[in-house]
VOGU-3710 file (C-alpha; in Angstrom, 3 decimals, decimal comma):
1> xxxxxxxxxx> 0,000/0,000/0,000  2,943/2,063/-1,021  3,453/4,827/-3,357  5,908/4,820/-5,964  6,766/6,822/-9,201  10,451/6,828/-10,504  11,004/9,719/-12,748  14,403/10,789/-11,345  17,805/9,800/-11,493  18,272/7,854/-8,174
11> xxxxxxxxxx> 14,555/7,000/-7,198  14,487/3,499/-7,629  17,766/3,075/-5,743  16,616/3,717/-2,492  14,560/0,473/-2,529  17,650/-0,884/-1,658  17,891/0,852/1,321  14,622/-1,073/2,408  15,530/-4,194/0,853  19,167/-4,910/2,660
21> xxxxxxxxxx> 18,662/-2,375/5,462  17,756/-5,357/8,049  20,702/-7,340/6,308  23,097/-5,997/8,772  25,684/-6,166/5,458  27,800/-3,546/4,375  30,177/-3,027/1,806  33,340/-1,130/0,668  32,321/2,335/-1,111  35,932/3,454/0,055
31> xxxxxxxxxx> 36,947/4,177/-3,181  34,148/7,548/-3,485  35,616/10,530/-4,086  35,664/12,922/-1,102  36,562/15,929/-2,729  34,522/19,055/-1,958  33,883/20,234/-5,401  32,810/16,833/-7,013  30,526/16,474/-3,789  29,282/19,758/-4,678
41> xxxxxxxxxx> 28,938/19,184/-8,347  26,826/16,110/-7,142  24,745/17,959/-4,501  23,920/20,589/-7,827  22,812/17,847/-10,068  21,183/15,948/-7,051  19,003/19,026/-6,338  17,948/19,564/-10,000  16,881/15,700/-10,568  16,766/14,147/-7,602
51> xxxxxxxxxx> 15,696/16,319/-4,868  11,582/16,288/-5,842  11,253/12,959/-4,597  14,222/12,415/-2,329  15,241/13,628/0,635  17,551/12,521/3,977  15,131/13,091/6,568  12,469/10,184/6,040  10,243/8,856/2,510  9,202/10,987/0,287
61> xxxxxxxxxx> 7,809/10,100/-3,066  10,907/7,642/-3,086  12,829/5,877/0,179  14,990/8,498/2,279  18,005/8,394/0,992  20,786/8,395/4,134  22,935/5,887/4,051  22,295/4,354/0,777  25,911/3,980/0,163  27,031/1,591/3,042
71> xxxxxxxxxx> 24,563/-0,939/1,753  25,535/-0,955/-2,028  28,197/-0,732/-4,180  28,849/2,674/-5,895  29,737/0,053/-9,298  25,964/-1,364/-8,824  24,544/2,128/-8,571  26,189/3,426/-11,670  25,523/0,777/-13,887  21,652/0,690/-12,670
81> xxxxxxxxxx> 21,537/4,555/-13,326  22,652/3,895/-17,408  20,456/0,932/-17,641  18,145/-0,063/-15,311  15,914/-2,107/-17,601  19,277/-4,228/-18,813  19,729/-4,922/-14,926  16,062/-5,713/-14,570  16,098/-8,064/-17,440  19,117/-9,986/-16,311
91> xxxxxxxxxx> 17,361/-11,384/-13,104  19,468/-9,253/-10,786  18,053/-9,820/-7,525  18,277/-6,195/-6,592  16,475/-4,729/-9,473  13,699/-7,213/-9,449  13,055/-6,525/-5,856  13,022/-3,305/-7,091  10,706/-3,927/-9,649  8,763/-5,863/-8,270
101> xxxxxxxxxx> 7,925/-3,287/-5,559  7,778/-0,140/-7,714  5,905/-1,705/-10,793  8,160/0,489/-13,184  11,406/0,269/-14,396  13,693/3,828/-13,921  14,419/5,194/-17,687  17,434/4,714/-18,377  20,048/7,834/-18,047  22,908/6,542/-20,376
111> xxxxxxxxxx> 23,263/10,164/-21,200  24,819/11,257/-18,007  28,888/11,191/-17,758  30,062/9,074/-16,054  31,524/11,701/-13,643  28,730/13,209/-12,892  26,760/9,496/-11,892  29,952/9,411/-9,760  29,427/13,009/-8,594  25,799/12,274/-7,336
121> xxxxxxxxxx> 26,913/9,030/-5,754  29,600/11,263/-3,923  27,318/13,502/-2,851  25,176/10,691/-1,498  27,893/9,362/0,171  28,084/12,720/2,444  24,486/11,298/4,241  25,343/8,958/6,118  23,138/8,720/8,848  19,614/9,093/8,667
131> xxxxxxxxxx> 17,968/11,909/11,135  14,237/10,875/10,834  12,043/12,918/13,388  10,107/9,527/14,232  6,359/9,546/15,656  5,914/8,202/19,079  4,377/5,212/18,064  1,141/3,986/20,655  0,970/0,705/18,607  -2,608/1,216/17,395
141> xxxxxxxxxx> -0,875/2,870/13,991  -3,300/1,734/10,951  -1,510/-1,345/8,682  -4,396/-1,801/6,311  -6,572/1,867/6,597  -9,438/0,628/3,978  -9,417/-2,882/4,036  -12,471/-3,146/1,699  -11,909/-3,277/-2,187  -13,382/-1,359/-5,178
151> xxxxxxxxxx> -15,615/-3,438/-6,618  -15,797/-3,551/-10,376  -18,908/-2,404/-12,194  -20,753/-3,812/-14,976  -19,959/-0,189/-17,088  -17,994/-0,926/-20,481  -17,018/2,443/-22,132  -15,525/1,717/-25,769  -12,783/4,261/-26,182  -12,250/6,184/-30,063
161> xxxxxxxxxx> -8,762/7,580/-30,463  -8,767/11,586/-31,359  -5,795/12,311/-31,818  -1,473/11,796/-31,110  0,361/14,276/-29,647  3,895/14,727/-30,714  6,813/13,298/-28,456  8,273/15,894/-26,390  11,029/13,342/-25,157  14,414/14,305/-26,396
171> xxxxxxxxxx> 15,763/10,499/-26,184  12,649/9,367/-27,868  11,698/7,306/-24,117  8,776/6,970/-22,557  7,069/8,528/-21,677  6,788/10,537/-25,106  5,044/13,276/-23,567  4,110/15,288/-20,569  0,164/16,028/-21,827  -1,853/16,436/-18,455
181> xxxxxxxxxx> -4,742/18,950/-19,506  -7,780/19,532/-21,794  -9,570/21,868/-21,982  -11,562/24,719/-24,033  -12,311/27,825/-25,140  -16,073/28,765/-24,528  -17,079/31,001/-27,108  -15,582/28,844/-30,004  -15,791/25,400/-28,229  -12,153/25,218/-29,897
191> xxxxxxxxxx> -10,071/22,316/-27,459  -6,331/22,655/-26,009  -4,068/20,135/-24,727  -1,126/20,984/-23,061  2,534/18,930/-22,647  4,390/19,972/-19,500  7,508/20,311/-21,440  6,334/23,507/-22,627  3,382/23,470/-25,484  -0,367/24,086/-25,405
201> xxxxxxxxxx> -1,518/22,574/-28,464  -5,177/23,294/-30,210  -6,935/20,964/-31,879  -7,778/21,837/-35,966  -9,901/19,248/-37,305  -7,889/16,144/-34,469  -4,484/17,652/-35,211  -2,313/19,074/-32,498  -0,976/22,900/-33,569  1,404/24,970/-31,293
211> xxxxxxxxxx> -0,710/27,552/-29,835  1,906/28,618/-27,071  5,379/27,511/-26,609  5,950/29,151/-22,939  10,006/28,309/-23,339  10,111/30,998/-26,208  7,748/32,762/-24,101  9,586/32,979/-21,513  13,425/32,216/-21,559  13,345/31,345/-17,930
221> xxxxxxxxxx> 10,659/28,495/-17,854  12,049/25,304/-17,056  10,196/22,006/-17,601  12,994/20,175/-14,477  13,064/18,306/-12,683  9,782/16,699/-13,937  7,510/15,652/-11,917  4,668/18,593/-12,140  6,867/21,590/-13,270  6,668/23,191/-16,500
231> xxxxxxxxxx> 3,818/24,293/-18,241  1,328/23,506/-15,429  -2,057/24,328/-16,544  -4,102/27,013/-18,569  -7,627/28,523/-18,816  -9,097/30,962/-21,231  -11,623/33,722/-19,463  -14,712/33,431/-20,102  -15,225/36,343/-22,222  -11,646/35,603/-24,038
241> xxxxxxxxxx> -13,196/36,445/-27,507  -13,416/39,599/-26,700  -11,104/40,552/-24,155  -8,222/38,072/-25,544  -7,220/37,013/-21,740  -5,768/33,472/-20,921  -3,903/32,391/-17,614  -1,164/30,251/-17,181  1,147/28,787/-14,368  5,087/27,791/-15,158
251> xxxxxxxxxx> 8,032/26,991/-13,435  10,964/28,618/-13,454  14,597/28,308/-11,735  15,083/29,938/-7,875  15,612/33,641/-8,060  14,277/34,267/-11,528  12,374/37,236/-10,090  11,092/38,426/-6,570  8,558/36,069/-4,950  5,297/37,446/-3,813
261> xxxxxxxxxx> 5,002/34,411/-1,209  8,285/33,057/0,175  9,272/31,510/3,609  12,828/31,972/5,813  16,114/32,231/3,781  16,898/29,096/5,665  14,593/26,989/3,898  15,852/26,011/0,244  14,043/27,117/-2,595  14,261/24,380/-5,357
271> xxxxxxxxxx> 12,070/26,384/-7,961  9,182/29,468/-8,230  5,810/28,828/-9,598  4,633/31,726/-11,803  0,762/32,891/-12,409  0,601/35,018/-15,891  -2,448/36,451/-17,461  -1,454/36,790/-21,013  -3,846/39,249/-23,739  -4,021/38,747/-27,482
281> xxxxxxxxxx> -5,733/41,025/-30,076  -6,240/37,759/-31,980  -8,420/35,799/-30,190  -9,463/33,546/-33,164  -5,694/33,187/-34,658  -4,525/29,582/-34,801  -1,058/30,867/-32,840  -0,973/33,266/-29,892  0,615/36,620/-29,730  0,416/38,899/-27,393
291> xxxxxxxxxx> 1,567/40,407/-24,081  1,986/39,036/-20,552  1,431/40,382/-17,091  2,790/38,457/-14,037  0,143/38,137/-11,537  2,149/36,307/-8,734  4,845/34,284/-7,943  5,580/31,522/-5,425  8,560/30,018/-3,952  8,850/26,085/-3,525
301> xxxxxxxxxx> 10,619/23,876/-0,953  10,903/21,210/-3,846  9,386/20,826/-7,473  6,969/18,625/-6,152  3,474/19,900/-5,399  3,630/23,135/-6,978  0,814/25,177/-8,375  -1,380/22,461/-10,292  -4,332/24,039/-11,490  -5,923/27,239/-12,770
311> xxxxxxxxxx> -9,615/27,803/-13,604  -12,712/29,791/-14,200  -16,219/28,539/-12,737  -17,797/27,465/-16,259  -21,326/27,580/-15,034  -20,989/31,455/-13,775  -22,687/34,174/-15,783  -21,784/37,677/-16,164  -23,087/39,931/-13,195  -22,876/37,293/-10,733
321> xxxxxxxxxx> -20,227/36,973/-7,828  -18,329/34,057/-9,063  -18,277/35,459/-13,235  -14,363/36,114/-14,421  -12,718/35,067/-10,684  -10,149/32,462/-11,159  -9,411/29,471/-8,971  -5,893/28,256/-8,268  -4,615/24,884/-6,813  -1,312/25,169/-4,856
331> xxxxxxxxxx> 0,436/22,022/-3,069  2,229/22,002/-0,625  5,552/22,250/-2,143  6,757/19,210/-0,376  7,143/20,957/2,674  5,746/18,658/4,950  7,819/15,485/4,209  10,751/18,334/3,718  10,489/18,488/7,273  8,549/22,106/7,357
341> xxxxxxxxxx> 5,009/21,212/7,865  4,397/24,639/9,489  4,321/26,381/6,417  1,069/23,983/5,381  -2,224/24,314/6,481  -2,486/27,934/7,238  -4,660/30,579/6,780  -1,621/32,877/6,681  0,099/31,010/4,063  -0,547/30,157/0,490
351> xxxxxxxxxx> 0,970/26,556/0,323  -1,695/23,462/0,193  -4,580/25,668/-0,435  -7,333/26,578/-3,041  -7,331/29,938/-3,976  -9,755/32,378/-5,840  -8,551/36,177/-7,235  -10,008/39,031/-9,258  -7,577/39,284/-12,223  -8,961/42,482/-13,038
361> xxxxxxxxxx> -8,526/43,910/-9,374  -5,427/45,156/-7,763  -6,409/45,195/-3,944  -3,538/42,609/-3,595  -0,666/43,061/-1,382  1,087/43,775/-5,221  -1,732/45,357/-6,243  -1,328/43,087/-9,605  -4,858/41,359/-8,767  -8,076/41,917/-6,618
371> xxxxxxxxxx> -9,357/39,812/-3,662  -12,845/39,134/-4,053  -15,073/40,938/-1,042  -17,432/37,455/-1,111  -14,012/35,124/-0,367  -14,064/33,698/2,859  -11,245/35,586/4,605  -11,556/38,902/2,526  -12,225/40,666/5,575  -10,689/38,630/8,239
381> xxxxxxxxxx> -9,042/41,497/10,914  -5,878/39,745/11,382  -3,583/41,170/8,484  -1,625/38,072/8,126  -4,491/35,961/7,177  -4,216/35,855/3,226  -7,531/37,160/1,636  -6,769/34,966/-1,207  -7,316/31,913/0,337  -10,862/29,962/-0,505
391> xxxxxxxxxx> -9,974/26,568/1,531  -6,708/24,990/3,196  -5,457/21,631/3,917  -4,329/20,484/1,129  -1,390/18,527/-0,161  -1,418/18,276/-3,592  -4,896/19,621/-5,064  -4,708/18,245/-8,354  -7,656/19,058/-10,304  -10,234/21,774/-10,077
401> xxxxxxxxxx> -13,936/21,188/-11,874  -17,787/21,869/-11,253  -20,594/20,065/-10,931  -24,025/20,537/-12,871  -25,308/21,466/-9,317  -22,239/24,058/-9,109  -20,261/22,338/-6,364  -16,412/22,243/-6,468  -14,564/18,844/-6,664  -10,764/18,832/-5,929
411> xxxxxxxxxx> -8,902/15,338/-5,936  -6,140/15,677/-3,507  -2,631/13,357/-4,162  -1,808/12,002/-0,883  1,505/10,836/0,855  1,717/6,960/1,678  -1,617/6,189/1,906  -4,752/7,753/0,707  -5,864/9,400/-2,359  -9,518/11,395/-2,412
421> xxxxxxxxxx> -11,729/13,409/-3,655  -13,116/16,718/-1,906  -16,021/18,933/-2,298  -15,161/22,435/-1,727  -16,841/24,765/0,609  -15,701/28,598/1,004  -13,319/29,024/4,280  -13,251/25,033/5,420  -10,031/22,853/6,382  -9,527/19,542/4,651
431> xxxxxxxxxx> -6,989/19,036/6,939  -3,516/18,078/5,256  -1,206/17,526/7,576  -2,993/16,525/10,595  -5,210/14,383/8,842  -4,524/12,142/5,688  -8,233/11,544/4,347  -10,390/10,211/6,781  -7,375/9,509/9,346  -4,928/11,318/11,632
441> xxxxxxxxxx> -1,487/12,317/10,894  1,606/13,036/12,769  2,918/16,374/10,265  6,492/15,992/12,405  6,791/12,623/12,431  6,597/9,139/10,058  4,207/9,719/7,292  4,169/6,812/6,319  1,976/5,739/9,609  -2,074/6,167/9,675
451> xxxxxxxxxx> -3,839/6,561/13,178  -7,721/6,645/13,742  -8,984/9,744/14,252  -9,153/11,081/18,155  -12,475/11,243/20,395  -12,220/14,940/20,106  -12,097/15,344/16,135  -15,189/17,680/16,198  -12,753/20,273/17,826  -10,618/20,559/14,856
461> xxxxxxxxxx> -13,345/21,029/12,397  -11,996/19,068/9,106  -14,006/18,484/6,059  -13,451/14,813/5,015  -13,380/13,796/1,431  -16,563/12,588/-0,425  -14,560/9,382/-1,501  -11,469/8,004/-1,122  -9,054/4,966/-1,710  -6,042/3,527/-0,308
471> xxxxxxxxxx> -2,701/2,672/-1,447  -4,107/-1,204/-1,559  -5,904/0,118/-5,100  -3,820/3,003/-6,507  -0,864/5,548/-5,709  -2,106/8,761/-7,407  -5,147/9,805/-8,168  -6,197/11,432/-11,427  -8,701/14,492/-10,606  -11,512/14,088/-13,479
481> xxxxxxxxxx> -15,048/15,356/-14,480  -18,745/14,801/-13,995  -20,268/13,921/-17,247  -22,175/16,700/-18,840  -22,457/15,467/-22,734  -25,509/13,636/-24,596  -23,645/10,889/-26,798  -23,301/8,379/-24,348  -25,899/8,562/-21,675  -24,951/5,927/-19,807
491> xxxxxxxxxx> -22,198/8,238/-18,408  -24,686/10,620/-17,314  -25,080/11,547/-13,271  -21,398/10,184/-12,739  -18,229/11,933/-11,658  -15,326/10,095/-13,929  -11,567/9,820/-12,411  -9,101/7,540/-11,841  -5,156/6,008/-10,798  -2,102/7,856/-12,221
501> xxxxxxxxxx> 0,230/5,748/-12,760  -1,369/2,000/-12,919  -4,746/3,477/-15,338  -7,564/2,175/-13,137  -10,733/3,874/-14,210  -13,253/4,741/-11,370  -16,610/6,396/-10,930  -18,989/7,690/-8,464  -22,437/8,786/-8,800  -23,263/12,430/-8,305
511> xxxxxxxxxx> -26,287/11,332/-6,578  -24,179/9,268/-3,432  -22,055/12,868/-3,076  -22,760/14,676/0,474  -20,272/16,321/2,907  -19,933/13,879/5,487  -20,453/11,261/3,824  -18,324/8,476/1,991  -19,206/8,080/-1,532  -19,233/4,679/-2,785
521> xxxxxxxxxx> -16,104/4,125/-5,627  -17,041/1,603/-8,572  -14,395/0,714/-11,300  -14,942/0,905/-14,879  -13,138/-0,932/-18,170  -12,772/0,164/-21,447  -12,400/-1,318/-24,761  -11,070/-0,236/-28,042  -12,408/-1,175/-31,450  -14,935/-2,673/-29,242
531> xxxxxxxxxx> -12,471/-4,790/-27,996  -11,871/-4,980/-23,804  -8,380/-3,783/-22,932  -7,162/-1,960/-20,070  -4,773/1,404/-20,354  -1,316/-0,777/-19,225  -1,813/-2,908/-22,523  -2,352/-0,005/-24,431  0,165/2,423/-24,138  2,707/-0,049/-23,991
541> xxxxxxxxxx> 4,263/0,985/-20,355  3,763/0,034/-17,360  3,186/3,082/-16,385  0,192/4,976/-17,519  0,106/8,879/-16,512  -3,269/9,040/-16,811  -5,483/12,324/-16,802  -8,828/13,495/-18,145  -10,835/16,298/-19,987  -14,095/17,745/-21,042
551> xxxxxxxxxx> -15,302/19,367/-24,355  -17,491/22,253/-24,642  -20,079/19,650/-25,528  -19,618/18,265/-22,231  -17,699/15,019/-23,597  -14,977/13,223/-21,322  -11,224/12,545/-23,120  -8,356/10,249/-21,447  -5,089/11,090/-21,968  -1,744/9,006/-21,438
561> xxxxxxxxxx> 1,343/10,554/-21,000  3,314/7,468/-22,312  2,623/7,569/-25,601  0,884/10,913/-25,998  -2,451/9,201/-27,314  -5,967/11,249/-26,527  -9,179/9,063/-26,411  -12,746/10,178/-26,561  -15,104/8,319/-24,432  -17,265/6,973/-27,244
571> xxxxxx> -20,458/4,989/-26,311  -20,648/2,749/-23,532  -21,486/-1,260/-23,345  -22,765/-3,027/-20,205  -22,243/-6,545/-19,376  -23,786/-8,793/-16,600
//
């Protein structure tokens, strides 16, 4: 009931750690180099690939890292870090531990020198002992929080590929692109797709055409180290035909311009997340061009987490409260398992929150946006309470989207555990990182570990997710849509997400959906050419990168990041 997702250099090394850890073996790494620049040359390289899902306090998104090098040999590590499939393939015991743990081999990285694999092996060779801040354990820690299963529907949905997006890869690897988003324009119903690595493509009659390359937009975007930085997400107003507005988040490297939200100069900043409203005279034209205006920028502990989602409440007309006010996801950063949870789950501070602006006002504290009057802490008396805020407690909101009825759904990614989905309500706590889902957390100790929730929860006043599901089913989940089209109506009064990185498809009906209450989760199939398949098989990894999207016509679209394919949910079959 473990997370994993390898998409850095060292990540599937640290297995290792776990795997030989109780050995009591160690071996001779006596031949690392000690010297201060090639430790530092590591640590640089380290920080740029490796530091999103590593660190050398306790587990991130991979093992801790500390003391990785007394338990195996610098010669194993380097030759896994070039190949780790050949390894895999030739029955090492290691690697198929590793493999068989992780479900996904590490790409390769035969590109890397070999002095700088033995620079980062250096550099891990300076952590020697591991300082975890460990949770005073009471015994009654949860092994097995949701012990029941997801049952399996009888819903068949027959899946009609629209279109292939190019590869963004360099080496030409899986997976061949980064596409997480689709979405539309309203007034011409015209549909986008972005790739993390940097495009936003629009759809002319299926084919993919650059619309925005943000790297020539902006020479200090960087699409490193993976994970969710780069182009992040997009939205077009809702009155973008005429006013020509669209807003975008990006990374870019530490210190590329003065953070509007930052934290104590002791704290690392691994990247800056970067909200820009950009204005075109061409709103029809089949490329943008135009200007840019920097709304705000945010510093981040790690590239993990960062600012996920942007969005405009499709359902609001003009004149009413909600019309042109935009809605930003920001995660946590990875502050929490960075060993900084006070800078989560704070009114006063923007990380692991949802947040809703007036682009148009300039009542912020840079005066480069409003804060609506009708947000929940607008006009809260203490002036370090952030007016921007709509709800906290967060940890990685992944997706924003309505509902017919107009409620908010955000899927959260959790830590080690539990993934969900949340309905949001103005001002309320959702309780990242005291609470994990429906259970308690220690913030400043193992994250790993669940504990029931204590007699006195009322006190704390959390709003639990609507649904959720455990580690024993999934590792990430995939924030999706309710169903608003007409061509398959089978689909109709259900809420459609699903699993990252295995591809399960789930549902839940918009009918079961209270606050307070635990939705029931039923899993879907799919078929192709009216054949039954399942994502895996398809894309031809074992690792899907699955996300969704809606049309203007209200029509649902899967994407996988593997091999850049976009489906269309076509018409739907049900068998006894």
């Amino acid at each position: 009931m473990k997370k994993g997702k390898l998409i850095i250099i060292i990540v599937t090394l640290i297995l290792l750690y776990f795997s030989f850890c109780n050995s009591g073996s160690s071996v001779n790494n006596s031949q690392i180099s000690t010297d201060a620049a090639t430790v530092a040359k590591g640590g640089t390289i380290f920080n740029q690939y490796c530091g999103g899902c590593h660190n050398f306090r306790q587990d991130g998104i991979g093992p801790n890292l500390s003391g990785i090098t007394t338990l195996i040999s610098a010669d194993w590590i380097q030759h896994f870090i070039k190949d780790p499939k050949k390894i895999i393939d030739s029955k090492d015991e290691r690697a198929q531990q590793l493999f068989k743990k992780y479900k996904v081999a590490m790409p390769a990285f035969g590109s890397f020198k070999d002095d700088e694999i033995q620079a980062i092996i250096a550099f891990l060779n300076t952590h020697q002992k591991a300082e975890h801040v460990v949770a005073k354990s009471d015994g009654h820690e949860l092994l097995n929080p949701i012990p029941d299963t997801i049952q399996l529907s009888n819903l068949l949905v027959n899946l009609s590929l629209v279109t292939q997006i190019p590869a963004s890869s360099d080496s030409g690897k899986l997976p061949l692109t980064r596409i997480t988003k689709l979405d539309f324009e309203q007034k011409s119903g015209n549909t986008f797709i972005l790739d993390l690595r940097g495009k936003l493509y629009k759809l002319q009659n299926y084919k993919p055409v650059v619309y925005m390359d943000m790297a020539k937009l902006k020479p200090k975007f960087i699409p490193e180290p993976r994970l969710a930085t780069g182009f992040g997400s997009f939205t077009f107003h809702p009155d973008f035909a005429n006013n020509g507005l669209l807003y975008t988040t990006h990374t870019e490297s530490t210190g590329s311009g003065k953070a509007d939200f930052s934290y104590a100069d002791s704290i690392k900043v691994a990247l800056q997340c970067v909200i820009t409203e950009w204005k075109t005279k061409t709103p029809g034209a089949a490329t943008f061009s135009g200007t840019s205006r920097e709304l705000f920028r945010v510093n981040m502990v790690t590239g993990m987490h960062g600012i996920q989602d942007v969005a405009f409440n499709p359902l609001a007309k003009p004149g009413s409260k909600d019309y042109g006010l935009l809605y930003i996801s920001v995660g946590d950063g990875a502050c929490v398992e960075e060993g900084y949870p006070f800078l989560a789950h704070s009114k006063d501070k923007i990380w692991g929150s949802i947040l809703r602006i007036d682009p148009a006002g300039n009542n912020s504290a840079n005066r480069q946006y409003g804060i609506p009057e009708s947000n929940p802490f607008a006009k809260n008396k203490n002036n370090k309470t952030l007016g921007e805020i709509y709800a906290i407690g967060f940890r990685n909101p992944h997706r924003i989207s309505w509902t017919k009825s107009g409620g908010i759904l955000v899927c959260n990614i959790g830590q080690s555990n539990i993934e969900s989905v949340n309905l949001i309500l103005p001002g309320n706590d959702y309780g990242w990182p005291i609470r994990e889902g429906t259970f308690s957390l220690n913030p400043n100790g193992d994250l790993d570990k669940l504990y029931a929730l204590p007699a006195n929860d009322s006190i704390y006043k959390i709003s639990y997710p609507i649904a959720e599901y455990d580690h024993g089913e999934g590792n990430a989940i995939s924030g999706g849509f309710e169903y608003w089209g007409t061509a398959v109506t089978e689909l109709t009064g259900k809420y459609f997400f699903g699993d990252i990185p295995s591809g399960r498809l789930f549902y839940i009906n918009m009918a079961d959906i209270k606050q307070g209450k635990q939705a029931p989760i039923k899993e879907w199939r799919i078929s192709i050419n009216d054949i039954p398949t399942t994502l895996l098989k398809v894309c031809g990894s074992d690792r899907v990168d699955l996300h969704f999207g809606r049309d203007a016509q209200g029509e649902l679209y899967i994407l996988t990041k593997a091999d850049g394919k976009v489906y269309k949910l076509s018409k739907a079959i049900t068998k006894p």
